[in-house]
Each structure stands twice: as structure tokens, then as C-alpha cells.
SESELO-655963 format. One record per residue (C-alpha): residue number from 1; residue in one letter; x, y, z. Coordinates in nm, 2 decimals. Each point is the difference from the previous one (the first is absolute). Layout:
<atoms>
[NUM; 'a'; [X; Y; Z]]
...
</atoms>
This chain:
<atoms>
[1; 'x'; [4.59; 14.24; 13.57]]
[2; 'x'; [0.18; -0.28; 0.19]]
[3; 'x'; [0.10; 0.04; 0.37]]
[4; 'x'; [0.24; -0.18; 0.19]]
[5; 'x'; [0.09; 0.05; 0.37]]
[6; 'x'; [0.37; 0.00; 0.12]]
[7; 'x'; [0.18; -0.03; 0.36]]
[8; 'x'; [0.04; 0.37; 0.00]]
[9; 'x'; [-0.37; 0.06; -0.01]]
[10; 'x'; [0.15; 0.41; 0.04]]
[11; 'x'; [0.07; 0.04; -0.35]]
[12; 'x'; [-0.20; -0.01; -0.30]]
[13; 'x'; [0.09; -0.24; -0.25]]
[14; 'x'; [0.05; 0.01; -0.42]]
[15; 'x'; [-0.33; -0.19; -0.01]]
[16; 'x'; [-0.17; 0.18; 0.27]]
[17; 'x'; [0.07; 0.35; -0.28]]
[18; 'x'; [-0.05; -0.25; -0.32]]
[19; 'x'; [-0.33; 0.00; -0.25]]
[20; 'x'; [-0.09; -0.25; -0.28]]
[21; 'x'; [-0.16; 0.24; -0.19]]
[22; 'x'; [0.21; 0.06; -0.29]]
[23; 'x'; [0.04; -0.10; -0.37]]
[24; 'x'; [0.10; -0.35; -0.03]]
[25; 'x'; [0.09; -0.20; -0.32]]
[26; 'x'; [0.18; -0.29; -0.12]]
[27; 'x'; [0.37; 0.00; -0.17]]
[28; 'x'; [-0.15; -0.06; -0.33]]
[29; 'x'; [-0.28; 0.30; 0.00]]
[30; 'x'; [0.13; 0.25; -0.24]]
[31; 'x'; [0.05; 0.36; 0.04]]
[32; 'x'; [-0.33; 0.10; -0.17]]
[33; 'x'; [-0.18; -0.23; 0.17]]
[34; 'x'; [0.08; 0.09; 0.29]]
[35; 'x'; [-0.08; 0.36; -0.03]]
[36; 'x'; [-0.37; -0.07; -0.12]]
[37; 'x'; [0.01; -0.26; 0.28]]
[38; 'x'; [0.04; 0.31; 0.26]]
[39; 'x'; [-0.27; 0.18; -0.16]]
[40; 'x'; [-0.31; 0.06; 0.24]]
[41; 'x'; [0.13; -0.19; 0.32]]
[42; 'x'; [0.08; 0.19; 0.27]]
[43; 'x'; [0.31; -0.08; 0.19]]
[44; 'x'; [0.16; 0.13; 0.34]]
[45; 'x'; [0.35; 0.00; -0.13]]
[46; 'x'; [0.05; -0.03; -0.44]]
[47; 'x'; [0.33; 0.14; 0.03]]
[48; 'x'; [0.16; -0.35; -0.03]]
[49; 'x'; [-0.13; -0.27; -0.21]]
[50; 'x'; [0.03; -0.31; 0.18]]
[51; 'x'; [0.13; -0.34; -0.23]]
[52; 'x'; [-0.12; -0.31; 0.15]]
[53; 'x'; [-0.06; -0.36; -0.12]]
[54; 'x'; [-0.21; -0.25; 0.21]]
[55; 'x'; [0.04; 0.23; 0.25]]
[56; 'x'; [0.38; 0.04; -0.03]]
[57; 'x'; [0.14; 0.34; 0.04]]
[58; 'x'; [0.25; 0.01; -0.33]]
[59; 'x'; [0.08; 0.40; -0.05]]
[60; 'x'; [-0.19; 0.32; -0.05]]
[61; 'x'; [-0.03; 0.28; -0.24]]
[62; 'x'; [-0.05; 0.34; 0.09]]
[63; 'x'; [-0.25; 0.21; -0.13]]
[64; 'x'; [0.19; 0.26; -0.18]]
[65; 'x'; [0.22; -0.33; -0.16]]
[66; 'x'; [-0.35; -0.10; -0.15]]
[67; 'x'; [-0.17; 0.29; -0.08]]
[68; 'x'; [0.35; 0.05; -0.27]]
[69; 'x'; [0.06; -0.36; -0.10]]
[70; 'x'; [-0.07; -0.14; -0.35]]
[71; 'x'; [-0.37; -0.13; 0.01]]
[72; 'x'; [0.10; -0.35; -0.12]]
[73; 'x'; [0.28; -0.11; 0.26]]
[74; 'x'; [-0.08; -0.25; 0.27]]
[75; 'x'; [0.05; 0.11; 0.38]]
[76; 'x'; [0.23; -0.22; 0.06]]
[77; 'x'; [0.20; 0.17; -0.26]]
[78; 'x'; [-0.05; 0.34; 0.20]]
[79; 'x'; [0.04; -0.10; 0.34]]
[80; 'x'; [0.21; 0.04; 0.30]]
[81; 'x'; [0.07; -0.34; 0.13]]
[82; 'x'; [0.27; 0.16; 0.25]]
[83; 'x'; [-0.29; 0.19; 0.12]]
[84; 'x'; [0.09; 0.06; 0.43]]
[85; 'x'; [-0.27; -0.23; 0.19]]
[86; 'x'; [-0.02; -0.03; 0.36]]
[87; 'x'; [-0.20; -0.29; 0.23]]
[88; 'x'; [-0.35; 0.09; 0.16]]
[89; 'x'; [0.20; -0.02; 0.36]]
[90; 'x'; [0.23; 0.26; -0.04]]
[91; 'x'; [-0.01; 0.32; 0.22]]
[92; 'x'; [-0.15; 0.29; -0.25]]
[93; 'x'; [0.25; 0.22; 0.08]]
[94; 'x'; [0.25; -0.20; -0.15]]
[95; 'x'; [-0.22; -0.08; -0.30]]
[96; 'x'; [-0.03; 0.39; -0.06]]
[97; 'x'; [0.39; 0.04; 0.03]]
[98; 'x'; [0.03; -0.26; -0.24]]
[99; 'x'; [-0.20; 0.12; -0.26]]
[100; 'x'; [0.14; 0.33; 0.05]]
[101; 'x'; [0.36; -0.17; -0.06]]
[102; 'x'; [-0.12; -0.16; -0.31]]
[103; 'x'; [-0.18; 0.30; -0.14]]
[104; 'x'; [-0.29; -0.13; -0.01]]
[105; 'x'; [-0.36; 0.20; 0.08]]
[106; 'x'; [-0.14; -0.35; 0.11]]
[107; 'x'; [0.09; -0.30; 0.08]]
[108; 'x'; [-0.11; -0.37; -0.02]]
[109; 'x'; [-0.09; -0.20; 0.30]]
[110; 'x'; [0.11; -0.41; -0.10]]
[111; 'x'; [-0.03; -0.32; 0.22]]
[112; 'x'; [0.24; -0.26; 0.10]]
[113; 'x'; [-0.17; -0.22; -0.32]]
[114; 'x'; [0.03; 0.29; -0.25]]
[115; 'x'; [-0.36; 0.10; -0.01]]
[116; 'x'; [-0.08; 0.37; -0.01]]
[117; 'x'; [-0.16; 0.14; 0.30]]
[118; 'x'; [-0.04; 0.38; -0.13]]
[119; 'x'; [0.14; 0.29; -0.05]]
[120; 'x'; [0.08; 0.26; 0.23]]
[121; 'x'; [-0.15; 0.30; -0.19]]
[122; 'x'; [0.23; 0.37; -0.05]]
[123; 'x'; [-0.24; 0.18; 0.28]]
[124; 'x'; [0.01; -0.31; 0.26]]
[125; 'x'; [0.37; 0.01; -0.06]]
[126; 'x'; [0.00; 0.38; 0.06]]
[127; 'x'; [-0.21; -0.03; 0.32]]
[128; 'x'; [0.23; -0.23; 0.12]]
[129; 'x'; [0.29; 0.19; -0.06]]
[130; 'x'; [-0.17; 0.30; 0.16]]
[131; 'x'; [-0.14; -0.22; 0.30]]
[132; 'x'; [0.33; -0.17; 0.11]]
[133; 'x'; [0.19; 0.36; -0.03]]
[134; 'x'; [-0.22; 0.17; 0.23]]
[135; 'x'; [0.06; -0.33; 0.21]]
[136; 'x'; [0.37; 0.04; -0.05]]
[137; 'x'; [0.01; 0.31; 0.16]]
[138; 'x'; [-0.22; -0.10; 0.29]]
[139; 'x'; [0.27; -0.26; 0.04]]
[140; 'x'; [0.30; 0.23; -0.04]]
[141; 'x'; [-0.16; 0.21; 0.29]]
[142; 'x'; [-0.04; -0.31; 0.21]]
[143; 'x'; [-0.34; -0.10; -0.07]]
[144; 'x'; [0.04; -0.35; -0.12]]
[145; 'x'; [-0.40; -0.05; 0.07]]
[146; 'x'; [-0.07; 0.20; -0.33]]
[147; 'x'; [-0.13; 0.37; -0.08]]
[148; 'x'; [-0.35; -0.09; 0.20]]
[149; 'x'; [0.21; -0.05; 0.28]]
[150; 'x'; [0.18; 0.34; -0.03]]
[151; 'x'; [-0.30; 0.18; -0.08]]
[152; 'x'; [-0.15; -0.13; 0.34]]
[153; 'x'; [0.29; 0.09; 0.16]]
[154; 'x'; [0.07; 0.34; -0.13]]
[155; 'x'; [-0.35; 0.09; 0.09]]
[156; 'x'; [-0.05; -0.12; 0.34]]
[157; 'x'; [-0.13; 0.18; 0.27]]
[158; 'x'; [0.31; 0.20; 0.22]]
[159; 'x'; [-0.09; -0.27; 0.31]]
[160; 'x'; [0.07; -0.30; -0.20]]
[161; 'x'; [0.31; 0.15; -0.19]]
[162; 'x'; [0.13; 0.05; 0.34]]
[163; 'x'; [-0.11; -0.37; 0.11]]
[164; 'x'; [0.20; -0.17; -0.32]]
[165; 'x'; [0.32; 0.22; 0.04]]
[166; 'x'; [0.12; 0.05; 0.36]]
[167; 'x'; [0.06; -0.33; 0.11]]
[168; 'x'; [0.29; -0.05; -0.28]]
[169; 'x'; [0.15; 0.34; 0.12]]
[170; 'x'; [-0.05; -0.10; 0.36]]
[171; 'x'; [0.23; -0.33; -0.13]]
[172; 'x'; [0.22; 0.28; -0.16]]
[173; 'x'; [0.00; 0.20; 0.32]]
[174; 'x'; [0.10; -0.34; 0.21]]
[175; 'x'; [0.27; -0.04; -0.30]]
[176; 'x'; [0.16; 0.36; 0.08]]
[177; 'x'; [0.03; -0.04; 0.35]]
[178; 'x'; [0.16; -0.36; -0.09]]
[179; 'x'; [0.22; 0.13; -0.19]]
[180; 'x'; [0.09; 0.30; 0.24]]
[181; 'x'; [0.09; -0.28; 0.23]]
[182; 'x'; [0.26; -0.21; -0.28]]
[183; 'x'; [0.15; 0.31; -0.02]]
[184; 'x'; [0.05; 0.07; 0.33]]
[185; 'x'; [0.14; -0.35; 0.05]]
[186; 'x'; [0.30; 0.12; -0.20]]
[187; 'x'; [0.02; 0.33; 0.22]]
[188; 'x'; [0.37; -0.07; 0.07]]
[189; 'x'; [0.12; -0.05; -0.38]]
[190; 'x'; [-0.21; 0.32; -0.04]]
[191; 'x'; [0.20; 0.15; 0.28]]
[192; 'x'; [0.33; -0.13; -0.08]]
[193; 'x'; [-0.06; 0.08; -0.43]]
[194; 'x'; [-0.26; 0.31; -0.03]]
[195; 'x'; [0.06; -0.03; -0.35]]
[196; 'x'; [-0.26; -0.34; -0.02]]
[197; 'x'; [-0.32; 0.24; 0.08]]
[198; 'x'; [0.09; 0.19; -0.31]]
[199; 'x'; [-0.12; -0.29; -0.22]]
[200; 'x'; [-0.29; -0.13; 0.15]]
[201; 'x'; [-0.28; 0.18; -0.20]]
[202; 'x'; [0.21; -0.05; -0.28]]
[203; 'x'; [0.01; -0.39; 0.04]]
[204; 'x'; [-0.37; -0.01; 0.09]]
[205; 'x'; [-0.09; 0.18; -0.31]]
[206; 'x'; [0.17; -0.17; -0.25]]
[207; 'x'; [-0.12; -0.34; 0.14]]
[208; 'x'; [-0.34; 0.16; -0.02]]
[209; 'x'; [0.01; 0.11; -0.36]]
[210; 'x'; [0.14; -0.34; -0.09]]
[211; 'x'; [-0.29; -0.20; 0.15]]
[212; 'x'; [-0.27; 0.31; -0.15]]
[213; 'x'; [0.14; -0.10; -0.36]]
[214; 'x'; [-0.04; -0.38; 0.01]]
[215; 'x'; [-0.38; 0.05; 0.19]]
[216; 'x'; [-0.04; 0.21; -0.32]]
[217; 'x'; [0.11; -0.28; -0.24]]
[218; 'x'; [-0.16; -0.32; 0.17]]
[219; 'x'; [-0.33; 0.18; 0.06]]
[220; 'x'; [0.04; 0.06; -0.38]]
[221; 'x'; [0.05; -0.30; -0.09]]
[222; 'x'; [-0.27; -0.19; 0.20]]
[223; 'x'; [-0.25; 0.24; -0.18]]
[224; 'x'; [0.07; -0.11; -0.35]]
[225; 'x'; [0.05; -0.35; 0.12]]
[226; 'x'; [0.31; -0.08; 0.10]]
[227; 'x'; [0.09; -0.24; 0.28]]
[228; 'x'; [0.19; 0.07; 0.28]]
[229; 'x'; [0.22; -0.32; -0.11]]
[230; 'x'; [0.10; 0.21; -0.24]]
[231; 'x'; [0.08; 0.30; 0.11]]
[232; 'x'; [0.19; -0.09; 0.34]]
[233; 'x'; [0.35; -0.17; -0.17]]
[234; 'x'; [0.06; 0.33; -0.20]]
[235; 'x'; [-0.12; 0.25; 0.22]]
[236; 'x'; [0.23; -0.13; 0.28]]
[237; 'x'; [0.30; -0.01; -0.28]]
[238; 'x'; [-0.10; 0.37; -0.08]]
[239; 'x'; [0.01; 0.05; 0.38]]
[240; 'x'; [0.35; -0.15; 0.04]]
[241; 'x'; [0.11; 0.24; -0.28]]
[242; 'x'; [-0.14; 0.28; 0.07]]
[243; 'x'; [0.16; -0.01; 0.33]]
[244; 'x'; [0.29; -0.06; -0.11]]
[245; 'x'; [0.03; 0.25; -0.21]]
[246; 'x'; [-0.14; 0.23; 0.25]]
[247; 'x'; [0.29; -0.12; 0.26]]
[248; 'x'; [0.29; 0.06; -0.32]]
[249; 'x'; [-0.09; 0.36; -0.05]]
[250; 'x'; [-0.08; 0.10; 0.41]]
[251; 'x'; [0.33; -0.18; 0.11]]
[252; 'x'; [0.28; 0.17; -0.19]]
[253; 'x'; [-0.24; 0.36; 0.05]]
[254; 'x'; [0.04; -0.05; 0.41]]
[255; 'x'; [0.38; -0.08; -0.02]]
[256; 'x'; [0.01; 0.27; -0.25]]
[257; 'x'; [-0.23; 0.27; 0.23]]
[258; 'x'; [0.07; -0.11; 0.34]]
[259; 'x'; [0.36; -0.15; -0.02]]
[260; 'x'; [-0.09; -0.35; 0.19]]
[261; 'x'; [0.10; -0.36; -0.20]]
[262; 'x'; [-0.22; -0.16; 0.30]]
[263; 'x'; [-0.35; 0.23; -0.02]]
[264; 'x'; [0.01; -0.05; -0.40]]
[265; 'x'; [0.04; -0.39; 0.10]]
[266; 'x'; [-0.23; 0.06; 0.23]]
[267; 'x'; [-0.30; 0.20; -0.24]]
[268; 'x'; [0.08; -0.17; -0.29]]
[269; 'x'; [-0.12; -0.36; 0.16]]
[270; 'x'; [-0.32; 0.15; 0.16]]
[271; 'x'; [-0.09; 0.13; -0.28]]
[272; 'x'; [0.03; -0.34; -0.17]]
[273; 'x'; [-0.14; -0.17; 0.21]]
[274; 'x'; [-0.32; 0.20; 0.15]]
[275; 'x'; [-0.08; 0.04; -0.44]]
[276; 'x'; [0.02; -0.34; 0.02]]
[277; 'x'; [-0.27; -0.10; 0.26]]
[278; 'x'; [-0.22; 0.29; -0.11]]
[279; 'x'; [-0.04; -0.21; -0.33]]
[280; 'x'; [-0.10; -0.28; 0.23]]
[281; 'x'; [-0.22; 0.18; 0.21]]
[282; 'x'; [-0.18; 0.17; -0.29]]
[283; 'x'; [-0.08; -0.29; -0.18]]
[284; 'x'; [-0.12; -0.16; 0.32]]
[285; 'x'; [-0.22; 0.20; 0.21]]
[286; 'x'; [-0.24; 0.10; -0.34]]
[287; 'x'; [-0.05; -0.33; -0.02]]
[288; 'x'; [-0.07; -0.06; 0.37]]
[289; 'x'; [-0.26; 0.23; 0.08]]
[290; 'x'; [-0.23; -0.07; -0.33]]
[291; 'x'; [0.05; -0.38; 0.06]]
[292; 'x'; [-0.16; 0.10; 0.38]]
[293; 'x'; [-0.26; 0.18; -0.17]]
[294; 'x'; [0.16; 0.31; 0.18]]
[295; 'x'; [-0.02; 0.32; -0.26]]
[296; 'x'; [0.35; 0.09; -0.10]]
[297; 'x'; [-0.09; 0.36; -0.08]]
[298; 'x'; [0.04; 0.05; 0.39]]
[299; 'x'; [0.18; -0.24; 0.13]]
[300; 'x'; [0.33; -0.12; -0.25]]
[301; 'x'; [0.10; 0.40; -0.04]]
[302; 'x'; [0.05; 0.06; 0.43]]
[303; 'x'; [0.12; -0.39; 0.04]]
[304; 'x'; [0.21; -0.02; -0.29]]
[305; 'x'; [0.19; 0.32; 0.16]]
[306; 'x'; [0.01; -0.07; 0.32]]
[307; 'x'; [0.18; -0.37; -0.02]]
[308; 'x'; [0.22; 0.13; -0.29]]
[309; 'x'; [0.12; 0.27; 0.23]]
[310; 'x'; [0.04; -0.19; 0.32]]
[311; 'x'; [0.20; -0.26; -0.25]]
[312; 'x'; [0.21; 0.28; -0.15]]
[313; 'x'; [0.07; 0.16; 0.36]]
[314; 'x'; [0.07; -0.39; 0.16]]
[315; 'x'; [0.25; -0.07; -0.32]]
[316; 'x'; [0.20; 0.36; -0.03]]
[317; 'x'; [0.06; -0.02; 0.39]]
[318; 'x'; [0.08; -0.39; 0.03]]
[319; 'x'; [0.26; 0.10; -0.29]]
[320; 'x'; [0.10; 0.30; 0.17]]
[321; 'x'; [0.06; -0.16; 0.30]]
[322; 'x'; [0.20; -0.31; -0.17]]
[323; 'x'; [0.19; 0.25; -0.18]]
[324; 'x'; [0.11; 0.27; 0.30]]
</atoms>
């Protein structure tokens, strides 16, 4: 089995889950001969008969496409030269997604030159599968380490859970008292328009529901691969949108519930914008604390709220204020 090492020395590669061990003949080997040609070897994956020449991966056959075709046809006559391959470097998560997009209960592992590396038998492709969605969850639930790491830290002692969690709700603690003090920076609007305390919590936890959905899809979409390049141009576009559509429907409902053109001005651009930077800050402080080395299972949950509610607090009064 060949091995190759990548940047990302986290992940396990298509090689790294790759074996050579399997049924290998030339484009011009027919049918029959092949079959007698499998007799008595043992192989670690004979699902897929591999089609090579001078070392050339040119298609494969699978097994149940021989074991019914005419004895006297060639394999190149039987073949699958559209067969899905993948390079020896790639993460084997997304070599197990591709297979599984193809249809395919293995899949063939092909270098840069066209030479075949192996196959990546049905139960490796199953462990995989099995292995990156236990991982998946870990990550949903903020362990971006993996499901050792969560393990560890589900079952550590009381002492040390206490250790690894108050500090970020001391932070969050030290964010409600900062925010207690925005707010009371705005005590005269507050005075003057008793109407703007009705909103707060409702600002605070739309903002906060925005920013738990996009953590949600990133931290999905670094698990299976995908860069944060990728991800950041459309999830701030969703962001946009989604606040504005949030800001078209609470609008009109104030003016409509509470009879005031200048509050529904006044809601419907908080709501905007605090969506808006909850995108941001969503995307961002994920990102942050792994890149630290700090575990985000404790720490992006209580800092990701706080700042997204000292934000939304900050923008609805600095609109409120600009407004009244």
C-alpha cells in the first residue's frame, strides 16, 4: 500500500486507506481468463477488477459485470473507463463522499502520471464513513480536536471540568456587566422612549440565532473539507439576506403593533444589521480559538455570545439614539 504525507498531517489520506491487493489484468485478458486467473489468490478487496497496462490505470470491471459476461469478450470490452478515481493526497473523507456520489462500493486511488495506486476497498470506505461521522458530530458540538478529544473531555474528573469552563463564563460574566453599562449609557433615550427596552432581548436573540446557524454550517463544512475561503463570501451574502428579510417582516409588524413609523425604522435596521455582524462574528471566533490551539467546545459558545450581544446592544442604541 503506498503512503504519502500531506500539509494537513490531521487527516488521513486516499493512499493512507488504499491496498494493492486486488485482481489486476491487462485490457486484452478476456473474460474467462480472467475468472480462472482469480482462482486461488487471495485478495483484500476483489470487488473491482483493476485494468492496467504498463502500469497504467485504464478502467475497471466489477465483479458481478464479470461473473455475467460472455467468456470470450476482452476487458476492455467490459470496462468502465469513466470509472471515479481520486489522487493518493486527497483527504479520505472526501474520497468516501465521492465514491458514495458515484455509487460506487470502492474506489480507485490514481497518481498525477496515471499509475494505479489501489483501491480503497467497500469496508475501508465504510470505516471511513463511519469514522469521519462520529467526527462530524464531535465537531458540530464544538470539538474540532475529534471524538478522542470529546471522549477525554466528557469524562474528566469534576475539578478539571470546572478548570476548562469558568474562565469563558468569567469572560461572559465581564461581557454582562459590559453590556449593563452600554445600556445604561443610553439611560436617557431609555427614559425619554420606554418603548426601546421592550426590544432588547428580542434584538439580542435573533442576532444570536443568526450567528448559532452559520457556526453550524462552517464547522460543517471544515469537517468534510471545505475551506473557509469558501465558505465566508456566501455565508456573509446569506447573512445580508437573512437580515434583511428579518428587518421586512419586523418593520411593518412594529408600525402595525405599536403605531410608531420611527421604532419600526428603528428595529427594522438593528435587526439588519446586528444579523449581519453575527455572520461575521461566527465565522470568526471558531476559527480563532482552534487556530490558538484554545478548545472551542468551551470557549467560541460564551465568546461568540457575549461580543455578538455587546455588538447587537452598541448598534440598536447607536440607531436608537440617531433615530430619537
Amino acid at each position: 500500500m503506498s503512503h504519502q504525507t500531506t500539509a494537513h498531517t490531521s487527516f488521513e489520506t486516499a493512499a493512507q486507506q488504499a491496498t494493492s491487493r486486488v485482481p489486476l489484468f491487462t485490457p486484452d485478458c478476456t473474460v474467462d481468463a480472467a475468472r480462472l486467473g482469480m482462482i486461488g489468490q487471495r485478495y483484500e478487496c476483489a470487488s473491482h477488477i483493476m485494468v492496467c497496462e504498463d502500469g497504467y490505470f485504464l478502467g475497471l470491471v466489477r465483479i458481478e459485470d464479470l461473473l455475467s459476461a460472455p467468456a470470450d469478450i476482452t476487458l476492455a470490452d467490459l470496462m468502465d473507463a469513466q470509472a471515479p478515481i481520486v489522487a493518493p493526497g486527497i483527504d479520505q473523507e472526501i474520497a468516501a463522499w465521492r465514491a458514495v456520489n458515484h455509487e460506487e462500493s470502492a474506489l480507485t486511488v490514481v497518481d498525477a502520471q496515471g499509475c494505479l495506486v489501489g483501491v480503497i476497498s467497500p469496508h475501508r470506505l465504510l470505516a471511513v464513513l463511519l469514522s469521519e461521522h462520529e467526527e462530524d458530530l464531535s465537531r458540530l458540538g464544538g470539538f474540532i480536536k475529534g471524538a478522542e478529544a470529546a471522549r477525554s473531555t466528557s469524562e474528566e474528573p469534576v475539578r478539571r471540568r470546572f478548570r476548562h469552563r469558568i474562565p469563558w463564563l468569567l469572560v461572559g460574566l465581564f461581557g454582562a456587566f459590559l453590556a449593563a453599562d452600554f445600556v445604561g449609557q443610553f439611560e436617557a433615550q431609555l427614559q425619554s422612549k420606554i418603548i426601546l427596552a421592550f426590544f432588547i432581548p428580542g434584538i439580542v436573540y435573533l442576532a444570536d440565532a443568526v450567528g448559532t446557524q452559520t457556526e453550524t454550517v462552517v464547522v460543517r463544512g471544515l469537517s468534510v473539507g471545505v475551506g473557509m475561503r469558501q465558505m465566508i463570501g456566501r455565508e456573509l451574502q446569506v447573512g445580508l439576506a437573512i437580515g434583511l428579510a428579518l428587518a421586512l417582516v419586523a418593520g411593518p409588524l412594529v408600525w402595525w403593533r405599536w403605531g410608531s413609523p420611527e421604532m419600526a425604522l428603528c428595529i427594522g435596521l438593528s435587526v439588519f444589521a446586528t444579523c449581519a455582524t453575527a455572520t461575521l462574528a461566527a465565522m470568526t471566533l471558531p476559527w480563532l480559538l482552534n487556530s490558538f490551539a484554545l478548545d472551542p467546545a468551551f470557549g467560541s459558545g460564551p465568546l461568540a455570545t457575549v461580543i455578538q450581544d455587546l455588538f447587537s446592544v452598541l448598534i440598536y442604541f447607536t440607531i436608537a439614539s440617531a433615530l430619537f
